[in-house]
C-alpha positions, 0 to 999 in steps of 0.5 A: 654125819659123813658130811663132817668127817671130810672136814676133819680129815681133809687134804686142804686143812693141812696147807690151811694149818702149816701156813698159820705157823709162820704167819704166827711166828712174824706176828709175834716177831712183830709185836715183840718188835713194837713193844720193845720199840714202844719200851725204848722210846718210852724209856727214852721220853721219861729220860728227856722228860726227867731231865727236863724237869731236872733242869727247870728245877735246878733253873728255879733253884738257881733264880730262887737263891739269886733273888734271895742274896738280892734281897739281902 
């Protein structure tokens, strides 16, 4: 049972836990960079994708009305 109190109540835990906290706030720091950057880039790929279908719809409108006034 005294073997195990050491490990609790050691000198080495401290260094051990301290380094943890900083390491903890970069990791965060980078995640929350990454899915911030993952959100603008998704944002940025729905904005190009909408308005590329925005203008192959306008596209296909345009046609469908220009062959329409050809037929008649």
């Amino acid at each position: 049972m005294n073997s195990f109190v050491p490990l609790f109540s050691s000198r080495t835990d401290r260094p051990c836990v301290t380094p943890n906290v900083p390491s903890l706030l970069v990791c965060l720091r980078f995640i929350l960079s990454l899915s911030l950057s993952l959100s603008l880039s998704l944002s940025f790929s729905f904005i190009i994708l909408s308005l590329s279908l925005s203008l192959s719809l306008s596209f296909f409108l345009l046609c469908h009305t220009h062959n329409n006034k050809r037929l008649y």
